[in-house]
Residue frames as a rotation matrix with the C-alpha (Angstrom) as fourth column:
UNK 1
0.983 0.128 -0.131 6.55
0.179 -0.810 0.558 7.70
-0.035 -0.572 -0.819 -37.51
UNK 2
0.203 -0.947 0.250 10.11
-0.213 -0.292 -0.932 9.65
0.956 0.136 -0.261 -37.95
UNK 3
0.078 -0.357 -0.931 12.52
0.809 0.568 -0.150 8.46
0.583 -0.741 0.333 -35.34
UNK 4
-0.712 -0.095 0.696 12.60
0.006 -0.992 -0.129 12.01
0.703 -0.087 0.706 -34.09
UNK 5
0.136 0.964 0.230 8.99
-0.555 -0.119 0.824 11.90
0.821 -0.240 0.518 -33.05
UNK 6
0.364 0.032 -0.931 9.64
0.312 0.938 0.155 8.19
0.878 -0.346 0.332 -31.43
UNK 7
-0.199 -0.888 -0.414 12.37
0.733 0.146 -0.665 9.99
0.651 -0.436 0.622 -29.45
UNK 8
-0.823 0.097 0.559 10.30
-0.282 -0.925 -0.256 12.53
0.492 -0.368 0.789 -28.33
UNK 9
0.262 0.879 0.398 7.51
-0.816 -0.018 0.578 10.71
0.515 -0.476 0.713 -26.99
UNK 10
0.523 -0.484 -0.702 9.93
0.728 0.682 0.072 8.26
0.444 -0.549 0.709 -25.15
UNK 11
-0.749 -0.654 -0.102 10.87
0.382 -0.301 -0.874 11.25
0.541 -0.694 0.475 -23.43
UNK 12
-0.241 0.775 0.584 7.50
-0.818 -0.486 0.308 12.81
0.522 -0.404 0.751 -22.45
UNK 13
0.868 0.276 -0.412 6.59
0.159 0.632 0.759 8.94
0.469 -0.725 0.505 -21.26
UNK 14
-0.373 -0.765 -0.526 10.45
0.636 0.202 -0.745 9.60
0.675 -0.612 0.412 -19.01
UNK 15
-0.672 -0.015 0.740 9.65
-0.256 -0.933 -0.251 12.70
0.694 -0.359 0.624 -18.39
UNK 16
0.317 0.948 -0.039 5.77
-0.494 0.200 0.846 11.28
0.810 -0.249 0.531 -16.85
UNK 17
0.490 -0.259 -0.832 7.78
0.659 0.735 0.160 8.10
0.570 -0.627 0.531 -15.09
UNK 18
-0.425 -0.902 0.074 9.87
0.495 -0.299 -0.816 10.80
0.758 -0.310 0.573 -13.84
UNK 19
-0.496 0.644 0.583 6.71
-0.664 -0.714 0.223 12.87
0.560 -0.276 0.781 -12.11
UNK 20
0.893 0.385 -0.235 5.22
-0.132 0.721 0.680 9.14
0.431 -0.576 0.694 -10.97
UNK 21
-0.014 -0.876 -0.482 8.38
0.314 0.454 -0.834 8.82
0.949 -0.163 0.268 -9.08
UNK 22
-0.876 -0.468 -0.114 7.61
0.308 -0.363 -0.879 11.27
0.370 -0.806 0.462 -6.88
UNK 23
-0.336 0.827 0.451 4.14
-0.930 -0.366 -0.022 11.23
0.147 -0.427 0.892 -6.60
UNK 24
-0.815 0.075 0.575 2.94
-0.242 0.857 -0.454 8.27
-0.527 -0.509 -0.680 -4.57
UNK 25
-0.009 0.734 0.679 0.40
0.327 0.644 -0.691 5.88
-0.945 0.216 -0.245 -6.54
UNK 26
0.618 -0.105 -0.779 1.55
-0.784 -0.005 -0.621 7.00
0.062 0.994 -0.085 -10.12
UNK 27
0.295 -0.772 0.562 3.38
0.953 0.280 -0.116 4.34
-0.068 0.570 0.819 -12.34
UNK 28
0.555 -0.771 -0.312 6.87
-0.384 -0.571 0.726 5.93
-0.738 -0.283 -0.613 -12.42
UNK 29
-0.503 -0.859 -0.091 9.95
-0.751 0.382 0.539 3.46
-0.428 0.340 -0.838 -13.45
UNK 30
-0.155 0.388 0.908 7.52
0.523 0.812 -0.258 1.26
-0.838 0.435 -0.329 -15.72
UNK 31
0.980 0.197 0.033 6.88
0.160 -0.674 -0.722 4.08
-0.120 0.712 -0.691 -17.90
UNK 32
0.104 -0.991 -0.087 11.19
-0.715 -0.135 0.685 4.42
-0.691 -0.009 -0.723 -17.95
UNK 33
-0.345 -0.746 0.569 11.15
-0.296 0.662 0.689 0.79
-0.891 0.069 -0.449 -19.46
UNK 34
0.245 0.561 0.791 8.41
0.826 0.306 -0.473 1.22
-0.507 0.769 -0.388 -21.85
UNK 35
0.878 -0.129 -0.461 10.49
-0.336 -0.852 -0.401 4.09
-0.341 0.507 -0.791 -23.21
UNK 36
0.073 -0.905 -0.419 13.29
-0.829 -0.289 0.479 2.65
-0.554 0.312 -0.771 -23.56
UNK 37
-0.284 0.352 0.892 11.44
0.661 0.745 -0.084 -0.56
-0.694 0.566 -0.444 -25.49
UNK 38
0.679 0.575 0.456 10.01
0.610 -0.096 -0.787 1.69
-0.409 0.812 -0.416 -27.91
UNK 39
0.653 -0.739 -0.166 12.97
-0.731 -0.672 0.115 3.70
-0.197 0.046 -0.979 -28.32
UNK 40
-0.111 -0.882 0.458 14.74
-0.570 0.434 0.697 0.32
-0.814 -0.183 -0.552 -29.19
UNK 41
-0.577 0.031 0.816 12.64
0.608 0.683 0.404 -1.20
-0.545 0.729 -0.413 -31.39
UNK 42
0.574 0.702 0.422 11.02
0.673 -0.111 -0.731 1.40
-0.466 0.704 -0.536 -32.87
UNK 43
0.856 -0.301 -0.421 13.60
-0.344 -0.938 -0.028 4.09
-0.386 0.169 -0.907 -33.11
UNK 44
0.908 -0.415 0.052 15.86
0.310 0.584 -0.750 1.45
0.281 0.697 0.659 -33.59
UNK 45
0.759 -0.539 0.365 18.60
-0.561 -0.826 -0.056 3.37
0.332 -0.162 -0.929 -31.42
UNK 46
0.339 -0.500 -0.797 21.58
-0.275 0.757 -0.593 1.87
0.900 0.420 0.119 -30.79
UNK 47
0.205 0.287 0.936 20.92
-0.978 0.038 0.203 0.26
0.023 -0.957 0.289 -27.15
UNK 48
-0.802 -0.277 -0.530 22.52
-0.235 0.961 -0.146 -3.61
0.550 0.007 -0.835 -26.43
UNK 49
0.479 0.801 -0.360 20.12
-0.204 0.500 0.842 -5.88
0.854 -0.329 0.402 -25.08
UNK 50
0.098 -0.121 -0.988 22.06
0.665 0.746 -0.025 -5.83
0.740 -0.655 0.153 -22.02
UNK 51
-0.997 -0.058 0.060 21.38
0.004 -0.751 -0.660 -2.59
0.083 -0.658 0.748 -21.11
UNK 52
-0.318 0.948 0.020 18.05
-0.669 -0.239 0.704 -2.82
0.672 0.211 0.710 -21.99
UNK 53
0.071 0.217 -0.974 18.13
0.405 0.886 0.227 -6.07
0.911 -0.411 -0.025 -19.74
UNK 54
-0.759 -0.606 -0.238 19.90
0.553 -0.406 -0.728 -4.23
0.345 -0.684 0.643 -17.09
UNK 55
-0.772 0.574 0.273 17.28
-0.597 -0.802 -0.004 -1.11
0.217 -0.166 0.962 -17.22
UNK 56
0.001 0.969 0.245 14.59
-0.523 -0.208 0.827 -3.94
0.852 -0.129 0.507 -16.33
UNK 57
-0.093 -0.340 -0.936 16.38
0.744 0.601 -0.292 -5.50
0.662 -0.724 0.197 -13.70
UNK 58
-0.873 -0.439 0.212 16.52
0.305 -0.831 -0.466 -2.08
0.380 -0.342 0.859 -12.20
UNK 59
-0.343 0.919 0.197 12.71
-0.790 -0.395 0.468 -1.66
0.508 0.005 0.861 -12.62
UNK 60
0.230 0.388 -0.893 12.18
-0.020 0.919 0.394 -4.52
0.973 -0.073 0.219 -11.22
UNK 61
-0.727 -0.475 -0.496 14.33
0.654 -0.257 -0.712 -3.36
0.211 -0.841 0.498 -8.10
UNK 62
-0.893 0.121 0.433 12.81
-0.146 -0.989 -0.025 -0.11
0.426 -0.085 0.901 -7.77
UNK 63
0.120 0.985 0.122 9.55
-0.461 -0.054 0.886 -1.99
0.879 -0.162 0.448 -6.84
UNK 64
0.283 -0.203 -0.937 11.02
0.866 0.474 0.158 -3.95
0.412 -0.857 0.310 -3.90
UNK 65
-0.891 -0.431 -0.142 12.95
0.442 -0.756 -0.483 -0.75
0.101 -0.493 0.864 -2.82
UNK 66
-0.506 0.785 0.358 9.80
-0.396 -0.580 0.711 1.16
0.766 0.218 0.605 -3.32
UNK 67
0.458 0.846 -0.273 7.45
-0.272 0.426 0.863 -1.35
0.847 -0.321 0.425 -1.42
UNK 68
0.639 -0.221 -0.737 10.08
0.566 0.783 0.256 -2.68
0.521 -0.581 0.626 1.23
UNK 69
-0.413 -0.715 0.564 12.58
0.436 -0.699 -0.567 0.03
0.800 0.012 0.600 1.87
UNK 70
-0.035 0.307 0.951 9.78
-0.377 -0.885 0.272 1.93
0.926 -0.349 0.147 4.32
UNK 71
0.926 0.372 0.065 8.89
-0.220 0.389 0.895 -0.59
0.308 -0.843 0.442 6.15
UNK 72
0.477 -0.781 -0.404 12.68
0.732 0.607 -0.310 -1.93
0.487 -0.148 0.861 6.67
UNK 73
-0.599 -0.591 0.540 14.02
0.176 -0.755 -0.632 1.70
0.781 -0.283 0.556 7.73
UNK 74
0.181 0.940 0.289 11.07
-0.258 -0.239 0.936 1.88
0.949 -0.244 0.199 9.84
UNK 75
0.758 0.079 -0.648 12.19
0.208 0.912 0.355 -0.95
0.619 -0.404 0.674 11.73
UNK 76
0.186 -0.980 -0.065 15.73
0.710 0.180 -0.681 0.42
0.679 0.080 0.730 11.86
UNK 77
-0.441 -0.059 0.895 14.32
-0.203 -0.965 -0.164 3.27
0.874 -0.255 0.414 13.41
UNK 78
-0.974 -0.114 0.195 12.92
-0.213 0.182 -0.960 1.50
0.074 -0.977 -0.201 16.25
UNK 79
-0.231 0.970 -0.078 9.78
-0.956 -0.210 0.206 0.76
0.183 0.123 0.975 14.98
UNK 80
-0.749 0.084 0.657 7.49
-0.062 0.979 -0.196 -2.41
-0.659 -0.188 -0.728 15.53
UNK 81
-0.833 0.307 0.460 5.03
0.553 0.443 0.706 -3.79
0.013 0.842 -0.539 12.98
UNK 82
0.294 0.697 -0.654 2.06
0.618 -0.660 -0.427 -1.65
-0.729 -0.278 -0.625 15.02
UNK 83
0.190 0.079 -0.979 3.93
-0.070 -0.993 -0.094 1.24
-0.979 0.086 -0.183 13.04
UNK 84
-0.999 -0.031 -0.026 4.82
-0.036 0.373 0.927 -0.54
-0.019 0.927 -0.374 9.70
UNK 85
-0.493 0.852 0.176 0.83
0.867 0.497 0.024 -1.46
-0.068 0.165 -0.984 9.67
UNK 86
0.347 0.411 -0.843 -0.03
0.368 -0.886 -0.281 2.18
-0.863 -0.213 -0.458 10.81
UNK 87
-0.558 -0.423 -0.714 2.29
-0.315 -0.688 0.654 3.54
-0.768 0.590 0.251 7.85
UNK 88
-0.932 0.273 0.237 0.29
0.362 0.712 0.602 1.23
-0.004 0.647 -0.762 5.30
UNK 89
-0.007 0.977 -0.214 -3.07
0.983 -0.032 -0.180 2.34
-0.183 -0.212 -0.960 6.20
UNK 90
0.296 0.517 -0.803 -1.98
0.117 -0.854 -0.506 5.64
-0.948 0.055 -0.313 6.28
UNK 91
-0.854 -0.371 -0.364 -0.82
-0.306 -0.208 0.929 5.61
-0.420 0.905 0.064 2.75
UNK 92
-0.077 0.981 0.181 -4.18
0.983 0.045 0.178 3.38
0.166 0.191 -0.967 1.92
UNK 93
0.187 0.791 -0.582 -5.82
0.840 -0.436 -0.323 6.67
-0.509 -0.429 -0.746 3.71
UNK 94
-0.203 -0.463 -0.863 -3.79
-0.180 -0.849 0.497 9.34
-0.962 0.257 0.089 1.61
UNK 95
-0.913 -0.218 0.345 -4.80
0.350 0.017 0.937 8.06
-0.210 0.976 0.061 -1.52
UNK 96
-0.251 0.965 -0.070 -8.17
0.842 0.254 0.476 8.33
0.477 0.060 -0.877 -0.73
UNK 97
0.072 0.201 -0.977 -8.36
0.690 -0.717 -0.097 11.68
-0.720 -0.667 -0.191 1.63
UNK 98
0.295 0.002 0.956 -9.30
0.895 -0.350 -0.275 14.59
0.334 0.937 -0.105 -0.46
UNK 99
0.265 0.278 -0.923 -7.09
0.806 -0.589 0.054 17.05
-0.529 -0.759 -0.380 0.92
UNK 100
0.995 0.017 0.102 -5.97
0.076 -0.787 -0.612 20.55
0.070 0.616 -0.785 -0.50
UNK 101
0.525 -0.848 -0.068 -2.62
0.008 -0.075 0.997 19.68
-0.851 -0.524 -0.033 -1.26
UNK 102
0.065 -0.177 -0.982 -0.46
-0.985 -0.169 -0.035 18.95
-0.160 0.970 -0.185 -4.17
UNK 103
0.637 0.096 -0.765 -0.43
-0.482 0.824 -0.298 15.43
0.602 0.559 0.571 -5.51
UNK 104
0.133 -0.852 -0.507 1.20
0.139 0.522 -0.841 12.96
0.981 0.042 0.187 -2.92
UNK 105
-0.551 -0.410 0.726 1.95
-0.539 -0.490 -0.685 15.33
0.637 -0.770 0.049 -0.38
UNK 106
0.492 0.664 0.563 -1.23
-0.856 0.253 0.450 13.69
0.157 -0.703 0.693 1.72
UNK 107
0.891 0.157 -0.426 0.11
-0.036 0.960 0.278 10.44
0.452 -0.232 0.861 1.17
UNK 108
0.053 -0.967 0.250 2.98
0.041 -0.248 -0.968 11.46
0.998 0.061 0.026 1.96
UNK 109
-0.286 0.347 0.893 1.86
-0.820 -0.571 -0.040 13.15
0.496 -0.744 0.447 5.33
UNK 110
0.376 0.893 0.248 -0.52
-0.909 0.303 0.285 10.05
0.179 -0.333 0.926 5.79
UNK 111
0.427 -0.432 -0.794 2.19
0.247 0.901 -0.357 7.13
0.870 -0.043 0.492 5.53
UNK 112
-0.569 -0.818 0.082 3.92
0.052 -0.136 -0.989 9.37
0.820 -0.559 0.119 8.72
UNK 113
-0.036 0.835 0.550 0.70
-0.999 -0.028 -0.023 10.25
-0.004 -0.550 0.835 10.67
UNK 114
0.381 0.626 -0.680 0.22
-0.590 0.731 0.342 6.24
0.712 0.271 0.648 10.30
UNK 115
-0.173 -0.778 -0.604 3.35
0.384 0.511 -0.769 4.97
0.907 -0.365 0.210 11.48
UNK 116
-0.827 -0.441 0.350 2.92
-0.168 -0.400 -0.901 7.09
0.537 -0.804 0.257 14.47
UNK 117
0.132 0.905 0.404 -0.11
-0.911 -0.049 0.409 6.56
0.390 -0.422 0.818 15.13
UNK 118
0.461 0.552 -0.695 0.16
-0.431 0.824 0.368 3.14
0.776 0.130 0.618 15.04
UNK 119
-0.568 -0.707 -0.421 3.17
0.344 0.261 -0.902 2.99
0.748 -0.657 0.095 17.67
UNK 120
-0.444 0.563 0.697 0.60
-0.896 -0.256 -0.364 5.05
-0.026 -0.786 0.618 20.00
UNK 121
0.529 0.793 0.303 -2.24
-0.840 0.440 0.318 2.37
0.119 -0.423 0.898 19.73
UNK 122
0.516 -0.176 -0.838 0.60
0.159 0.981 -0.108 -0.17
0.842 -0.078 0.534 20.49
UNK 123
0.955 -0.123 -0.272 1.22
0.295 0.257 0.920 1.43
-0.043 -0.959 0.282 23.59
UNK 124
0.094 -0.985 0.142 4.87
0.919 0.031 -0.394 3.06
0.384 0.168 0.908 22.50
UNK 125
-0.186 -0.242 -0.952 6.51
0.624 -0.778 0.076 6.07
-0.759 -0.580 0.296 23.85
UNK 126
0.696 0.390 -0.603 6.33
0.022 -0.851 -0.525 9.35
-0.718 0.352 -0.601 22.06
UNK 127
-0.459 -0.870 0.180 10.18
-0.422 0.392 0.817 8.25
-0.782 0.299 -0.547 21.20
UNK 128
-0.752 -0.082 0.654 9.95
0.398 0.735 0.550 5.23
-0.525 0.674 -0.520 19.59
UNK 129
0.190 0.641 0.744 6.60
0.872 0.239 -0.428 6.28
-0.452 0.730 -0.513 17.52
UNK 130
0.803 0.380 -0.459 8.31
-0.001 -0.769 -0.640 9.32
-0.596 0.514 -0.617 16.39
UNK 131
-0.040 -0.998 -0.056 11.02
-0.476 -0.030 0.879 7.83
-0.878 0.062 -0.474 15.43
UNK 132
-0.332 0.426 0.841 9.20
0.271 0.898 -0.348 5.47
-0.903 0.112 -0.414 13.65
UNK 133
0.724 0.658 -0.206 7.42
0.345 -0.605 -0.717 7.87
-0.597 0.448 -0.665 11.49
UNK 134
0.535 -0.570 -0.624 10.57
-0.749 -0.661 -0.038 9.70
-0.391 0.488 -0.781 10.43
UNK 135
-0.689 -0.318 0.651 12.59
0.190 0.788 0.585 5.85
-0.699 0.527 -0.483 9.70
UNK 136
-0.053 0.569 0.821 9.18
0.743 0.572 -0.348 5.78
-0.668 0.591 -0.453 7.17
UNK 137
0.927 0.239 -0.289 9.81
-0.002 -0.767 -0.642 8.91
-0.375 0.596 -0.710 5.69
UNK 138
-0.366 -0.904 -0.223 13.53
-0.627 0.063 0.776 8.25
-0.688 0.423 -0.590 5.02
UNK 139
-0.421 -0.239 0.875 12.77
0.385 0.826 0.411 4.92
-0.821 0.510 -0.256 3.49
UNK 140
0.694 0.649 0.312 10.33
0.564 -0.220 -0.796 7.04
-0.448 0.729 -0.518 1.07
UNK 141
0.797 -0.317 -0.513 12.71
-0.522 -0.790 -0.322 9.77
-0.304 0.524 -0.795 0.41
UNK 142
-0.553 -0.806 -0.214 15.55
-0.640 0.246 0.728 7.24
-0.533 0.539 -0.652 -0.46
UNK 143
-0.113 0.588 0.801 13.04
0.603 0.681 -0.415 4.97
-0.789 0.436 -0.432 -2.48
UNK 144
0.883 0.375 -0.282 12.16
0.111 -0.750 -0.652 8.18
-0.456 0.545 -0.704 -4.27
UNK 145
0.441 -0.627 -0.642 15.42
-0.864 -0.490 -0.116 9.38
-0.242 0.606 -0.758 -5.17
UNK 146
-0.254 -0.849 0.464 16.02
-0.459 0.528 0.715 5.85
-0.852 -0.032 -0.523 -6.68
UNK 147
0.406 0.793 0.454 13.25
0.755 -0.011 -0.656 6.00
-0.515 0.609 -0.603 -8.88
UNK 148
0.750 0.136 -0.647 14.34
0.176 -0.984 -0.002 9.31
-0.637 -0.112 -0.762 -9.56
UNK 149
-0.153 -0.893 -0.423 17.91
-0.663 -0.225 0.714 8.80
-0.733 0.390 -0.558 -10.70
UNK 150
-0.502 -0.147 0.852 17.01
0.635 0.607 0.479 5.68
-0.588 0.781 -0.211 -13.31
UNK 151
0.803 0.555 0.219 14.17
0.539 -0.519 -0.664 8.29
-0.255 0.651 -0.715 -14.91
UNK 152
0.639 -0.316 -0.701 17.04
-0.570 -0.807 -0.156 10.66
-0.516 0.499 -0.696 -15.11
UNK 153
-0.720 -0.551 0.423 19.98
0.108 0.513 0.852 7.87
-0.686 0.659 -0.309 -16.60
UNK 154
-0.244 0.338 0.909 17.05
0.775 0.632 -0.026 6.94
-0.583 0.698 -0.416 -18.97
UNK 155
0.818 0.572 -0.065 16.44
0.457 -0.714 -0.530 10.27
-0.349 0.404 -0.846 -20.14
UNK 156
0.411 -0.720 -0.559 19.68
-0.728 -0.628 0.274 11.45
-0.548 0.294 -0.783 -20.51
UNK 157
-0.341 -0.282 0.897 20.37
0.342 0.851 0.398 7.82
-0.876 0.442 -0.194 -22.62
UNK 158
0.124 0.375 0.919 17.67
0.858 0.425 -0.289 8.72
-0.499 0.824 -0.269 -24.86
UNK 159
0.756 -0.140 -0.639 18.96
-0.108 -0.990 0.089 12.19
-0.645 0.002 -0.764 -25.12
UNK 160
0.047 -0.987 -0.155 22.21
-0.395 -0.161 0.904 10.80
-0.917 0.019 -0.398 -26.09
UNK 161
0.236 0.595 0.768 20.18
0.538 0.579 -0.613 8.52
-0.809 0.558 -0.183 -28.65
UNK 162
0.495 0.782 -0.379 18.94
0.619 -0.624 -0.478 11.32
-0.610 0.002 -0.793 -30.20
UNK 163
0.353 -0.742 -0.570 22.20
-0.507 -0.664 0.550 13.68
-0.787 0.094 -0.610 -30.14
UNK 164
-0.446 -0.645 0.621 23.85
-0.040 0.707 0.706 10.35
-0.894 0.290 -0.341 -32.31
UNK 165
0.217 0.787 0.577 21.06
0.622 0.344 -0.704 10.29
-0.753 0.512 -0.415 -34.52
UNK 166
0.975 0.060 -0.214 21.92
-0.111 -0.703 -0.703 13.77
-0.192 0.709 -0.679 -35.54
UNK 167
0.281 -0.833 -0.476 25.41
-0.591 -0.541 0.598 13.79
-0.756 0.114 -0.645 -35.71
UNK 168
-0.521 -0.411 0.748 25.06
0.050 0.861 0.507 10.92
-0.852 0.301 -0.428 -37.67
């Protein structure tokens, strides 16, 4: 396959990781590192193995941040585990609720409905379980836009690939 080609479907798979970033329960920043593996060895682009190390150390982050981040801002926000457990379920319940939204958005909705809920059936104020709710929606929206920014570095790497390829 012309390295061209390579370089174009190692962006459509950024471009994808770049859409699972921000929809909840797509692969995102795994689909980043299997572009920029095939975009090393097949395209053959000139990438050190310590970025390429680097970019999966990152991916490797992005899933703690991703998986730990809500529940930790949660906390920060005055939550108690009632609403870390509630935010879980409701993400479980958003993947699974068929509602008329766009992609996500339920789970989205359904990790905040959780958290709060769950501070209600532990007996919190209105306070604390709406605070709660919004601490779990920060941790998503900064989880997200850290996913977000490696899809764009990698894309604008393999852009730069690319650009070299021709000038060269």
């Amino acid at each position: 396959m012309e390295i061209g080609m390579i370089l174009v479907l190692c962006l459509i798979l950024v471009g994808l990781g770049l859409l699972g970033s921000v929809i909840p329960g797509m692969p995102g920043t795994p689909l980043y590192l299997v572009a920029m593996l095939i975009a090393r060895f097949c395209a053959d682009v000139n990438m050190s193995n310590l970025e390429l190390f680097v970019i999966f150390i990152l991916v490797a982050a992005t899933f703690a941040v991703d998986f730990f981040l809500p529940m930790w801002t949660t906390k920060k926000f005055g939550g108690t585990s009632a609403g870390v457990k509630g935010s879980i379920v409701g993400l479980l319940a958003g993947f699974f609720l068929p509602l008329p939204l766009p992609p996500g958005t339920s789970t989205i909705i359904c990790m905040f409905l959780g958290a709060i809920i769950g501070e209600y059936i532990a007996g919190q104020s209105n306070d604390v379980a709406v605070k709660s709710g919004m601490g779990n929606l920060i941790g998503f929206i900064i989880a997200t836009t850290v996913k977000f920014v490696l899809g764009v570095y990698c894309g604008w790497r393999l852009i730069a690939f690319g650009l070299d390829m021709v000038k060269n």
